[in-house]
Structure formats: structure tokens, C-alpha cells
Backbone bond lengths (Angstrom), bond angles and torsions (degrees), N, CA, C in turn:
res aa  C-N    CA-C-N  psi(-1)  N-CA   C-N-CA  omega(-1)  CA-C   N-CA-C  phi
1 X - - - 1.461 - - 1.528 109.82 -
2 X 1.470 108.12 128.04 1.590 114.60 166.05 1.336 127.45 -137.18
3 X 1.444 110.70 101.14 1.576 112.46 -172.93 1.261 115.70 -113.93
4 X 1.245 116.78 149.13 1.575 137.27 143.72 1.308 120.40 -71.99
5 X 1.264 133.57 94.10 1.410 112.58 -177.15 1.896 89.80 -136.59
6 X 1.399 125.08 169.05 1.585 149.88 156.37 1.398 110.79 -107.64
7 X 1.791 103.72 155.06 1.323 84.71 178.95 1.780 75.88 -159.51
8 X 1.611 115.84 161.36 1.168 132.92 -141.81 1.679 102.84 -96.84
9 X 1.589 95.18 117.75 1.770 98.10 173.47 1.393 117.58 -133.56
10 X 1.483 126.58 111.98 1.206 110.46 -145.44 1.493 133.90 86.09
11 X 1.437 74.94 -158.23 2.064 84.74 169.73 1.786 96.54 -104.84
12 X 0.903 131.04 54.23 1.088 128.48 174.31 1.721 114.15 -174.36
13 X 1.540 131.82 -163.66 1.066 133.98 -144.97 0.946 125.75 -147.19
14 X 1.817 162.86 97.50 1.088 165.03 -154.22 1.273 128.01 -131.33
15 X 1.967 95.24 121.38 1.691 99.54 -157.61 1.419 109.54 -80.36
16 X 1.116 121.05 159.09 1.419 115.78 177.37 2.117 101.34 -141.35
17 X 1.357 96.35 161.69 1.426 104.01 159.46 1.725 124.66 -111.38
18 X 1.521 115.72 137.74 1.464 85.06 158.26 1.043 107.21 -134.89
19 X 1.930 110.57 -164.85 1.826 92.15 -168.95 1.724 74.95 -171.30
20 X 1.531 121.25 142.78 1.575 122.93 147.59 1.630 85.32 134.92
21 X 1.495 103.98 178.96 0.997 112.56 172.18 2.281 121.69 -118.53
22 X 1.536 83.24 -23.24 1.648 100.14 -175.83 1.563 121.72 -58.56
23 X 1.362 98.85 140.11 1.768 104.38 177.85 1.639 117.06 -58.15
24 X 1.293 124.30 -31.06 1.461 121.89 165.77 1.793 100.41 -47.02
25 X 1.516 92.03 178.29 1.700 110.75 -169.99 1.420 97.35 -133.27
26 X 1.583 129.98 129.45 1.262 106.41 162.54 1.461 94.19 -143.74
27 X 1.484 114.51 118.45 1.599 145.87 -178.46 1.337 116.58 -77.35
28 X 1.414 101.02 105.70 1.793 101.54 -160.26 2.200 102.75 -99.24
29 X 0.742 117.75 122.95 1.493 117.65 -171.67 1.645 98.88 -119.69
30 X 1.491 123.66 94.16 1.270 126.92 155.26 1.582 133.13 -64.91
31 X 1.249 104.99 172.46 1.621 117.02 -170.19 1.201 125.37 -72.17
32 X 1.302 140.87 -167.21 1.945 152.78 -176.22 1.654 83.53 -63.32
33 X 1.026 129.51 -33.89 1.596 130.97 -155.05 1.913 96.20 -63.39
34 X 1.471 114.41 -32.41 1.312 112.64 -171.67 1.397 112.61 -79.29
35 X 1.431 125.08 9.86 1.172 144.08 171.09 1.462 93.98 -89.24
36 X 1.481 152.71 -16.97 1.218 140.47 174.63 1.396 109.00 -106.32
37 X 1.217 114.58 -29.26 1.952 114.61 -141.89 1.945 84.80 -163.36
38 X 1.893 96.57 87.69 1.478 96.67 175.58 1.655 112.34 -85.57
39 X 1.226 131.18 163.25 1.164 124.55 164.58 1.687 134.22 -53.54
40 X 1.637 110.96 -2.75 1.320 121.72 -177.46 1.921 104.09 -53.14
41 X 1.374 96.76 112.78 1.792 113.85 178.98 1.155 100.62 73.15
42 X 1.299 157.61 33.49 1.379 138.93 164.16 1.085 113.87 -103.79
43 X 1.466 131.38 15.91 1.571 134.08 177.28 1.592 112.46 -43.32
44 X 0.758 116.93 -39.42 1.531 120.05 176.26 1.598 114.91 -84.67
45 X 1.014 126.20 -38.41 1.460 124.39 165.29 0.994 112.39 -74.78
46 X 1.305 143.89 -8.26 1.691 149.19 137.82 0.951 136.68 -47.93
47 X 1.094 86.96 -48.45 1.794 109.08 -166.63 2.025 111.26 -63.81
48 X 1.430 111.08 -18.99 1.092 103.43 -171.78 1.284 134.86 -77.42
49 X 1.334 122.67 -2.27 1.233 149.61 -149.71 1.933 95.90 -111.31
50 X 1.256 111.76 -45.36 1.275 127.21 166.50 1.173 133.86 -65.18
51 X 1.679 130.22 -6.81 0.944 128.98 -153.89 1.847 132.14 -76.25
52 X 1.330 111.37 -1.15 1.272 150.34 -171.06 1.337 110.29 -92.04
53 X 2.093 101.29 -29.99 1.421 99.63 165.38 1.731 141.74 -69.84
54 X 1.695 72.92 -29.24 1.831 99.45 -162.95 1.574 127.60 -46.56
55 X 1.309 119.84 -12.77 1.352 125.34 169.69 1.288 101.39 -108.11
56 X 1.026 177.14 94.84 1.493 160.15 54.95 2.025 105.02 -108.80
57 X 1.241 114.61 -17.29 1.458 108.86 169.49 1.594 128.61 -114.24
58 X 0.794 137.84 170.06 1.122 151.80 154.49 1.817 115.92 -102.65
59 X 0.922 133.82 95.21 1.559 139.47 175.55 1.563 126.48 -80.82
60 X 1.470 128.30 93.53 1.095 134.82 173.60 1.480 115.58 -68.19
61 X 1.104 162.64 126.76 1.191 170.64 72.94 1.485 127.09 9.83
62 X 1.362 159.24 69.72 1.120 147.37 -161.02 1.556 111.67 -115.72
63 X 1.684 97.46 168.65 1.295 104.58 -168.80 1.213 98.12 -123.92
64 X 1.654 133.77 170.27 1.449 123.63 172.04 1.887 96.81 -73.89
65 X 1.309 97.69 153.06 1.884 114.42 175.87 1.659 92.91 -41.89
66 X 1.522 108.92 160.62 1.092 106.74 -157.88 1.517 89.40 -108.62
67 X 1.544 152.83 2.09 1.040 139.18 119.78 1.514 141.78 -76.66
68 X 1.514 124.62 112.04 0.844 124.94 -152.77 1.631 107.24 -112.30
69 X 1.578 119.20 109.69 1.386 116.17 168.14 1.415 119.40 -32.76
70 X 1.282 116.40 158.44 1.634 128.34 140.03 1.903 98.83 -49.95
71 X 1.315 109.74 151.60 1.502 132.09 -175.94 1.087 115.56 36.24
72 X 1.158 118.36 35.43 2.142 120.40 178.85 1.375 84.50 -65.02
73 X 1.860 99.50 126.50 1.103 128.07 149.80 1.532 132.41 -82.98
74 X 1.130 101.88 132.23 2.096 102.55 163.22 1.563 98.09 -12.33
75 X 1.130 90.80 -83.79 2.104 104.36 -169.26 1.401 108.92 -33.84
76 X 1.336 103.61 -45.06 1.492 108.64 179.73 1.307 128.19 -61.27
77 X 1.354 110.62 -36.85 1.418 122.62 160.89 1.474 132.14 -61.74
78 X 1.505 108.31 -35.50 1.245 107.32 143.95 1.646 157.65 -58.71
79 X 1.189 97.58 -44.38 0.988 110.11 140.28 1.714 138.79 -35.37
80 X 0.912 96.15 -50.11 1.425 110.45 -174.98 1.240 108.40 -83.14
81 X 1.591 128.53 -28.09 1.552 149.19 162.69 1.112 107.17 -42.99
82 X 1.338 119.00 -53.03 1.634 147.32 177.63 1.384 107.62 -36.69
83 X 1.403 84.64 -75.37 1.624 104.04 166.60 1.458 135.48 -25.67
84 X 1.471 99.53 -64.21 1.518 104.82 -179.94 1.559 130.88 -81.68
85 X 2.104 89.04 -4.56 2.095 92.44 177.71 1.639 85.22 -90.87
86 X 1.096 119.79 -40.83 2.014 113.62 173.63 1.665 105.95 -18.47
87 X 1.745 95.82 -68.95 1.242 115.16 -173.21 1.574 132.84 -40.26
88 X 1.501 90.77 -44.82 1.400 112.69 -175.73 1.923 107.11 -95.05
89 X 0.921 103.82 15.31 1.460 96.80 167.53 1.785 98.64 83.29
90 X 1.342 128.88 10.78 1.265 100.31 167.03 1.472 130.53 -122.21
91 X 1.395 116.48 138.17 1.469 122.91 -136.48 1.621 90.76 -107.55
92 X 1.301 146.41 -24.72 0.805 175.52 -151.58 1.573 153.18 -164.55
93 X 1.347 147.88 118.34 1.543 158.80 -165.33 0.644 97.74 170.97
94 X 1.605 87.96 170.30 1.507 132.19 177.84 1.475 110.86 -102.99
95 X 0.863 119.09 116.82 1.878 138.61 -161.02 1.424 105.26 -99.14
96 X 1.583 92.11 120.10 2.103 76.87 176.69 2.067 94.20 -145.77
97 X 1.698 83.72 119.56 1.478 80.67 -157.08 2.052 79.26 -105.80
98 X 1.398 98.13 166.82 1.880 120.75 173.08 1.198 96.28 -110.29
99 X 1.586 102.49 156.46 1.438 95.40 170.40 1.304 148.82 47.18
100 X 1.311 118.77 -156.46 1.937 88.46 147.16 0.974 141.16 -55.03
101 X 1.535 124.38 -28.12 1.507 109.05 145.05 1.387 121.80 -15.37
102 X 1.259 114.30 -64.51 1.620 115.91 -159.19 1.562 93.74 -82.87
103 X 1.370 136.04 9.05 1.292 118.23 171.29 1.422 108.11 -100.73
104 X 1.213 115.72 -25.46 1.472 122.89 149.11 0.921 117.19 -24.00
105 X 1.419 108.04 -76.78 1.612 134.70 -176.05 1.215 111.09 -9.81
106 X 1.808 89.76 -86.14 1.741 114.64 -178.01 1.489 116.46 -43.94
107 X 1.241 118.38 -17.52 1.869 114.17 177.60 1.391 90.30 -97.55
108 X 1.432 139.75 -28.99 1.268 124.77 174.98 1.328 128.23 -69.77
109 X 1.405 117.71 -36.23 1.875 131.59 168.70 1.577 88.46 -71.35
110 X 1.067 146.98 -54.11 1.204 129.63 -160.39 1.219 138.63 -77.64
111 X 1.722 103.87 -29.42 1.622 108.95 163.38 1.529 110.88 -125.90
112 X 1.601 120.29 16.16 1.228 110.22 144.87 1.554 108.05 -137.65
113 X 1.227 95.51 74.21 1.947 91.00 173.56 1.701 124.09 -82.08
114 X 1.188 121.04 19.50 1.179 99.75 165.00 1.435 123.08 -87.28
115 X 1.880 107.45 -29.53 1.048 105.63 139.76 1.452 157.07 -33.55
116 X 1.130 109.62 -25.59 1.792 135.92 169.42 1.134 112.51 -94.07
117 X 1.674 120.42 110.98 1.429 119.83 -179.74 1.794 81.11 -100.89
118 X 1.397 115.63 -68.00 1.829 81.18 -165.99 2.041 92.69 -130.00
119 X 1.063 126.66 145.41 1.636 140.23 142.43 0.628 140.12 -36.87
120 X 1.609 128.30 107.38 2.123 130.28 -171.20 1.640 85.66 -125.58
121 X 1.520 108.75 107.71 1.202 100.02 168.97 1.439 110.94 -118.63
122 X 1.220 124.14 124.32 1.379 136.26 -151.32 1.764 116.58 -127.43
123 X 1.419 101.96 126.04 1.724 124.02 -162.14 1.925 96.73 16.44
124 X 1.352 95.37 67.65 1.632 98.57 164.72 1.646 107.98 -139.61
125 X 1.304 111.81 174.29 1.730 126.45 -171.26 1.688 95.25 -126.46
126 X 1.783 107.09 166.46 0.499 146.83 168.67 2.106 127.84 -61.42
127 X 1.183 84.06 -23.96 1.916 115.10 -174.31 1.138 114.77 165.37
128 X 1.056 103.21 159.58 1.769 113.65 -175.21 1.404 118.66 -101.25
129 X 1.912 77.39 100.78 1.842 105.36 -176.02 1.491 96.56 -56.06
130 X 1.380 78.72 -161.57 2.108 96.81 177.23 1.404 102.62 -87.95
131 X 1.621 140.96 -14.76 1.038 107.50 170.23 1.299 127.69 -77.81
132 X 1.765 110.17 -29.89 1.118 107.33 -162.25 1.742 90.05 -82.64
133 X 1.081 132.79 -20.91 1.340 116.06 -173.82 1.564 109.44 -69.42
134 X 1.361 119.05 -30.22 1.930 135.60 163.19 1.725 94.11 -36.29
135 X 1.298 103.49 -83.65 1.151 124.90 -179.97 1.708 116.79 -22.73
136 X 1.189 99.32 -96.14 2.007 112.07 168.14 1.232 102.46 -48.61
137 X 1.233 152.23 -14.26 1.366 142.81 -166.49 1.505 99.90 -79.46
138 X 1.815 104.63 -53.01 1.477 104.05 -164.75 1.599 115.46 -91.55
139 X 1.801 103.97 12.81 1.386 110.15 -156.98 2.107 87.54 -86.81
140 X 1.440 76.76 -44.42 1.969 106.57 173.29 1.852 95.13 -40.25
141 X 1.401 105.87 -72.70 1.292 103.17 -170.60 1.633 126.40 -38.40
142 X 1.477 94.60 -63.18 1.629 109.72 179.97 1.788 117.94 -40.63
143 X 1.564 107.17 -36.47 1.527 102.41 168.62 0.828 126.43 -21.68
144 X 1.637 113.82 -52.99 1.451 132.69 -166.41 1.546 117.78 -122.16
145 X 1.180 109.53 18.87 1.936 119.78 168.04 1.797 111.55 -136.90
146 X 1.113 98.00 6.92 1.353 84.82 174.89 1.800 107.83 -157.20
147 X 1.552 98.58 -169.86 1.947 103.60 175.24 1.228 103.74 -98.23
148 X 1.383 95.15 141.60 1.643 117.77 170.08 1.391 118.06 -39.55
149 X 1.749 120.04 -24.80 1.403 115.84 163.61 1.499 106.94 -88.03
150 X 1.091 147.06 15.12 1.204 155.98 160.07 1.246 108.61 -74.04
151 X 1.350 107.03 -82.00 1.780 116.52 170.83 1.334 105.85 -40.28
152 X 1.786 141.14 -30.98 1.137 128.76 -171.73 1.445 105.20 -81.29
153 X 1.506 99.28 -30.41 1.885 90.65 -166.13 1.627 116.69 -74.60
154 X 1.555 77.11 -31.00 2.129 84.50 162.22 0.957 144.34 -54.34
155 X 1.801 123.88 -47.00 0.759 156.73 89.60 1.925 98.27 34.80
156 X 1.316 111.73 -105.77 1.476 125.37 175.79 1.361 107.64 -38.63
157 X 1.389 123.96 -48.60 1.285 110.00 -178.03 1.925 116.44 -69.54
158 X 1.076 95.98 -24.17 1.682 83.42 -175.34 1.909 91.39 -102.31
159 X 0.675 135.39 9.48 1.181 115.46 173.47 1.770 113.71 -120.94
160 X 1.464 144.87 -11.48 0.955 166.03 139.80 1.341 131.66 -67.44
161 X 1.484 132.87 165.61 1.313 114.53 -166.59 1.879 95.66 -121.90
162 X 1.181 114.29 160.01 1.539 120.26 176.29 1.135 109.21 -38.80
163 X 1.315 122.62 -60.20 1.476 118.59 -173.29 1.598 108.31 -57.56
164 X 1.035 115.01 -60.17 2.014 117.66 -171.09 1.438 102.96 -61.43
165 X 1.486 144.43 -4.76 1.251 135.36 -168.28 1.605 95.56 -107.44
166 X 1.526 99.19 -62.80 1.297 90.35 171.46 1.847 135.65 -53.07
167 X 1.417 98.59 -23.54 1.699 103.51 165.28 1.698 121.88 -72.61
168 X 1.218 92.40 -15.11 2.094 105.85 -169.85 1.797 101.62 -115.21
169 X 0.923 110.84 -5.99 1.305 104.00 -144.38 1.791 95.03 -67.17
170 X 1.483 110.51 -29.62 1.583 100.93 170.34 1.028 111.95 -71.57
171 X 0.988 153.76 3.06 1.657 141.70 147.01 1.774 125.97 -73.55
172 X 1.358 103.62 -20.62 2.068 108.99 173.49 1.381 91.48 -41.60
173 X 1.683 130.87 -65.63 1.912 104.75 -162.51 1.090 134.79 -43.04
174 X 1.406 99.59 -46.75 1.558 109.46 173.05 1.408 114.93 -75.75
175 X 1.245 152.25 -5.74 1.817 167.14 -126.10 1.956 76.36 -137.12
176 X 1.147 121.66 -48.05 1.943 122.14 -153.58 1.870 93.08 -100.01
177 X 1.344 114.30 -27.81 1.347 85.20 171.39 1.857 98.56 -88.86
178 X 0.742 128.74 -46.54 1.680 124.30 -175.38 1.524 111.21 -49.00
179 X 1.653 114.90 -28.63 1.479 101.75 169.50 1.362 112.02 -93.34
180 X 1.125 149.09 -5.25 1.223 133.89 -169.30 1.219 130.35 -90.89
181 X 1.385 119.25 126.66 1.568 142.14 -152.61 1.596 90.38 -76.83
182 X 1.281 101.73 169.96 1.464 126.00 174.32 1.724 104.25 -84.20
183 X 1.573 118.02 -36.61 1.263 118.73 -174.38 1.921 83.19 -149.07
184 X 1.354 97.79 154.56 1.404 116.80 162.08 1.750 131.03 -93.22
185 X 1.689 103.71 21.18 1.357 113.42 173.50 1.533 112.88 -72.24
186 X 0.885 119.81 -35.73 1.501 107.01 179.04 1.742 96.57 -60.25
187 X 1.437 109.44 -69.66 1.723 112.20 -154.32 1.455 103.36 -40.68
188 X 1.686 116.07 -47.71 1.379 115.94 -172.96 1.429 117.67 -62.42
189 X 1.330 115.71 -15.96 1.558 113.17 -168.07 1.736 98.56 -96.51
190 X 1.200 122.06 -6.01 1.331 127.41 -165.43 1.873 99.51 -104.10
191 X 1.389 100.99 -39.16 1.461 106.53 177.43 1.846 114.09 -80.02
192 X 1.235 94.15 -34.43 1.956 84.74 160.88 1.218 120.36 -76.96
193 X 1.023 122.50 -8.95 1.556 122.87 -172.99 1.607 96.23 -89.48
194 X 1.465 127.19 -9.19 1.447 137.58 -153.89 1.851 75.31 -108.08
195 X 0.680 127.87 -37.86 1.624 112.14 -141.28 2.096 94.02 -103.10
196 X 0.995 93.86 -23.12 1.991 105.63 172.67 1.491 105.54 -89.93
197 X 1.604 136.77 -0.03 1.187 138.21 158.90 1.509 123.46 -48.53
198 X 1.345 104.27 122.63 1.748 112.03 177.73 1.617 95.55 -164.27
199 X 1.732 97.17 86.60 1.521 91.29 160.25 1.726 122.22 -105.97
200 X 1.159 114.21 25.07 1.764 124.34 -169.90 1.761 87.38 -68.87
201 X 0.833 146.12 -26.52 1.511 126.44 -161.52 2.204 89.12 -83.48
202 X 1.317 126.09 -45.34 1.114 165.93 -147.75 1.978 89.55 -65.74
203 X 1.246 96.42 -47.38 1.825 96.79 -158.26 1.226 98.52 -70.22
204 X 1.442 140.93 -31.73 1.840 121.37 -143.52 2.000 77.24 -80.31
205 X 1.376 125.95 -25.33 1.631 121.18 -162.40 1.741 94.19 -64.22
206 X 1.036 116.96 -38.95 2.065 128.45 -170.30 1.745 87.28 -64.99
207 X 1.705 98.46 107.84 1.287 129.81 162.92 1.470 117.78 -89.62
208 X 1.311 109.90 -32.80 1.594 104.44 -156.56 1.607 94.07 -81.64
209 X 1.434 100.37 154.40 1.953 114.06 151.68 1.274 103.51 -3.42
210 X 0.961 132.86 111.75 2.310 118.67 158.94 1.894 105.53 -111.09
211 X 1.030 120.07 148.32 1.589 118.60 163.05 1.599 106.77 -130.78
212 X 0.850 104.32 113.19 1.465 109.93 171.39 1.304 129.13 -81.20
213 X 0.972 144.95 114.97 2.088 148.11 -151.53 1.364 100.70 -125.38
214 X 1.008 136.20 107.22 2.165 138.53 -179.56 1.575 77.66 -134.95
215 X 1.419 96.30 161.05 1.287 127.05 135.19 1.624 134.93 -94.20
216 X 0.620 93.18 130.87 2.202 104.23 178.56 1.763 119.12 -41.69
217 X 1.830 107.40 -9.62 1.523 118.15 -163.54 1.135 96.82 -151.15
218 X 1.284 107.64 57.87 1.825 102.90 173.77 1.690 95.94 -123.14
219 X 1.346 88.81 126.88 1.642 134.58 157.05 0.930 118.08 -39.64
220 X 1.665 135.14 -51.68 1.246 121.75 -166.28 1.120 128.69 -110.83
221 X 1.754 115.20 -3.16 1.407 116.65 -166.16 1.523 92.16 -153.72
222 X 0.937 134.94 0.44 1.685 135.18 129.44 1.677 89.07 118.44
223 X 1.223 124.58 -172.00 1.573 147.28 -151.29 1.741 97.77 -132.92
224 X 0.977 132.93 3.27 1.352 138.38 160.90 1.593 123.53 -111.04
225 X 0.888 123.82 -10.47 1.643 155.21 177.43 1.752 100.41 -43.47
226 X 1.830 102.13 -81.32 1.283 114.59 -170.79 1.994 104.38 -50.90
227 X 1.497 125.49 -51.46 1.060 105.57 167.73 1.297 141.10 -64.58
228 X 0.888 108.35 -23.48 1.876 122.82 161.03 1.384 112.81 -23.57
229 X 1.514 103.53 -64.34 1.138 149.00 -164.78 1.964 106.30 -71.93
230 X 1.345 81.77 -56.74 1.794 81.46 161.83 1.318 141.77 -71.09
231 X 1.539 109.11 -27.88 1.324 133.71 165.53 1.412 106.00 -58.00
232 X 1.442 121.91 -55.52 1.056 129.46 -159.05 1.792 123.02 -78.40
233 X 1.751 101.04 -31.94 1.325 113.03 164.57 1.034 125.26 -111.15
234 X 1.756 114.37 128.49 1.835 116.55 -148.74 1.541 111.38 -79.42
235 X 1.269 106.91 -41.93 1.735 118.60 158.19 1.084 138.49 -62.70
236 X 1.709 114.75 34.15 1.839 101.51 -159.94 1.678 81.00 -143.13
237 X 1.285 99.40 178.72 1.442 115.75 -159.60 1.887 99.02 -162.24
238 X 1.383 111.67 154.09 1.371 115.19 -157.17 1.063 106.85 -124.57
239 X 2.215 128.43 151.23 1.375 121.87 168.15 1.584 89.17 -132.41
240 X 1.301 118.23 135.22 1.268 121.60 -171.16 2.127 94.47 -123.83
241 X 1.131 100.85 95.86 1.218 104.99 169.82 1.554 121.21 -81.24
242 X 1.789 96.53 115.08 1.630 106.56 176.18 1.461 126.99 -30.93
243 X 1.183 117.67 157.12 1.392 119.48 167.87 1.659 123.96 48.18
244 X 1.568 111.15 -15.72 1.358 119.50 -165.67 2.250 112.99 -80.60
245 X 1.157 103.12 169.03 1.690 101.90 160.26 1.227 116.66 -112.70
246 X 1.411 88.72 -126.50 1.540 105.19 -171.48 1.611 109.29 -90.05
247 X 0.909 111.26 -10.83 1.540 121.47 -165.45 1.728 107.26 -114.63
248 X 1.174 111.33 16.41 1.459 132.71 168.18 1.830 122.47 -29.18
249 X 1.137 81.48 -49.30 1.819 112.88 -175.67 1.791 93.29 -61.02
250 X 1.132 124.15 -60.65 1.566 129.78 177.95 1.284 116.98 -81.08
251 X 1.313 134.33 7.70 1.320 141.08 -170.34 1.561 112.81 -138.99
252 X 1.534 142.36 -9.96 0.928 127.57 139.93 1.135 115.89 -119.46
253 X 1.680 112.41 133.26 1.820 145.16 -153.79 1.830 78.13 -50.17
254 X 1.813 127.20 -53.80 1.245 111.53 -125.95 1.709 92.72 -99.03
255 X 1.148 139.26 24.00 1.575 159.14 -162.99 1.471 95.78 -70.87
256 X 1.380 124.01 -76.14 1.419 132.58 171.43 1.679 123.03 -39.74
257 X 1.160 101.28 -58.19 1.680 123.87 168.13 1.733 115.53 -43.52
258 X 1.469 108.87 -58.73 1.070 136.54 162.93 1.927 108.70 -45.07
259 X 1.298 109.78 -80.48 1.683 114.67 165.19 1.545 113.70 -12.68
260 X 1.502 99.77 -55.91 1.773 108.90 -142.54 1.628 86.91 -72.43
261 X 1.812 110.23 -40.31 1.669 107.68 -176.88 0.751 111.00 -34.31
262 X 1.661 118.57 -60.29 1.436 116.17 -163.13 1.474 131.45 -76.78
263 X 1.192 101.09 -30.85 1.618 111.27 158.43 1.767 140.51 -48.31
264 X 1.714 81.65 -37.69 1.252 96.44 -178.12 2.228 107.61 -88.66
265 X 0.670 95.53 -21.15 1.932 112.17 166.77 1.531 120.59 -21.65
């Protein structure tokens, strides 16, 4: 099974993908990137990365609601996350958010954990240190000082490693016209909501299973992050992949493989 479907949060609407056939649930929460390039119809261009899941899971995919207030908070987003697995009939998963995804996450295991059977929190922090605020600060800027392949190549550089940029790097033109929005209100409202992040009071409440996945050379959300994160949640346990960044998840083959272990546990 591979669908495109939305489903109702609020006064408004949130697209989602799914893909698999299995009675488990596994709640996929992506990065700032879904502020450019939402999952609306990409069930099948998704789905491939997952495919290991498809007989014992079912894989939801979501995007933030597709109207987005002035000052949407982290919390807020969760919340509203809440909302739409309510909606959709799911009472239960295992949530494995990237990035902000995974800052999601942590307000989602924490003030709605029954929802959360277990935690994949992936190249994300705890709050937004000084790098990632370095980072999103100038990502904010570029909207409005530079080209959309600018912001992409930046983008790649802090989140990718020398070797994988330089192997892809002829593909960014075509990657910057396929992401680029009509307006940059969504990305900006998704990246301030990144930079007012402080869920450290939030973690000792996160009961369920957590696994935390960073790399040791990530760019955007710093090399102290994943322990933060471990310190902070009493049930979780860590994979610190060598040499890797932020972009870990697309850069080592065994990332997916790795996931399903732990899921399946």
C-alpha cells in the first residue's frame, strides 16, 4: 500500500504519506526541509527508503498542517501531531522524528506519551544551542539576500560531508529548482519556531524506549546535542555514527537497516 492522503487538524489540513502493509505504526516526523518540499503526493518517492518496513509496518510520513500561524511553536506542533494520529486512527507508535522532526518528537513523548510506544531521535538537540541558532539564523537571512541555489548549496554544505557533495554536487540545480517555494513563509515560520526551542525541562517526562542516532561532524546542531539528549532522557541509549553529519540518515547505506533493528526489539 502507497498513499497520499490529509487528514483534519484544526481549522485546517495535514498532508501525510503512507506506505507498507504491517499492523505496527511507524510515525515518520521530518526536518526544516518540510518547510520547502512537503510530502503532499510523494508516497511513492518515499516509500523507497522504507522498504524493509513494508510487511510488519505501516509508515506514516507527515508534514506540518498546511496552515501555519504567526509564532507556531515546537509544542505547538506537537500537539497538533497528536492531533492528526488521534484523527487517523492511531492510538499508538514508534515515532522517529530528524531534525526538527525529532524536536517535535520530544514534546510529543513527553506530553503525549501514550501515543509513543518507543523514540528515534535523529541528528537533533535538545534546544537551540548557538550552533544551530548560527546555522538557522543565516539560513533565515539568505531568503532574502541571496538565490534559492545559494540557500541550497549552504544548506549541503553544512549538512553533508565533502565527499557526498562533491559526488552529487551536479545534481543541486535541478534539487533548487524542484525545491523552490512560491514564497518562503512556510520555511521561515518553521525556522523561528527552531530558534525559540527549549525542550531540556521537557525530557526527564519522555518515558518510552528513546534511541538517539547523531553523527560525531554535524554542522548544524553541534557534536554535543546527542548527549544532551542522553543525559537528559533516562531510557534512551545512543549510536554515534563515525565520520558522518547531519545528513547521516542519506549517507550511510546501513541507517534504515539499523532503524528497523531497533524497532523491531
Amino acid at each position: 500500500m502507497k498513499k497520499n492522503g490529509q487528514v483534519k487538524v484544526g481549522n485546517t489540513d495535514m498532508y501525510y504519506a503512507a506506505f507498507g502493509e504491517g499492523e505496527k505504526i511507524l510515525v515518520v516526523l521530518p526536518g526544516l526541509s518540510d518547510g520547502l518540499w512537503t510530502v503532499k503526493g510523494k508516497a511513492w518517492l518515499l516509500a523507497g527508503s522504507y522498504k524493509h518496513f513494508f510487511k510488519d509496518y505501516t509508515v506514516y510520513m507527515f508534514s506540518r498542517k498546511n496552515d501555519l500561524p504567526d509564532n507556531y511553536s515546537i509544542k505547538e506542533m506537537a500537539d497538533d501531531q497528536a492531533e492528526a494520529m488521534k484523527n487517523l486512527g492511531i492510538t499508538k507508535a514508534i515515532v522517529l522524528g530528524v531534525s526538527q522532526g525529532g524536536m517535535i518528537s520530544q514534546y510529543l513523548a513527553a506530553n503525549h506519551s501514550k501515543l509513543v510506544e518507543k523514540l528515534i531521535l535523529v541528528v537533533t538537540a535538545p534546544y537551540a544551542n548557538e550552533t544551530i541558532k548560527t546555522v538557522v539564523s543565516k539560513w533565515i537571512d539568505m531568503t532574502s539576500t541571496s538565490t534559492h541555489t545559494e540557500l541550497m548549496l549552504d544548506t549541503a554544505e553544512k549538512v553533508y560531508t565533502k565527499a557526498f557533495n562533491e559526488k552529487n554536487k551536479k545534481y543541486l540545480p535541478a534539487l533548487a529548482r524542484f525545491t523552490k517555494p512560491a514564497t518562503y513563509d512556510r520555511f521561515l515560520k518553521n525556522a523561528y519556531a527552531i530558534l525559540e526551542f527549549d525542550a531540556r525541562e521537557e525530557l526527564s517526562k519522555i518515558k518510552c524506549p528513546t534511541y538517539i542516532m547523531a553523527g560525531n561532524c554535524d554542522n548544524t546542531v553541534g557534536n554535543d546535542a546527542p548527549y544532551e539528549l542522553k543525559a537528559g532522557i533516562a531510557n534512551s541509549e545512543m549510536l554515534i555514527f563515525e565520520g558522518l553529519g547531519h545528513g547521516l540518515f542519506e549517507e550511510d547505506k546501513s541507517f534504515y537497516d539499523k532503524v528497523l533493528e531497533y524497532c523491531n526489539r
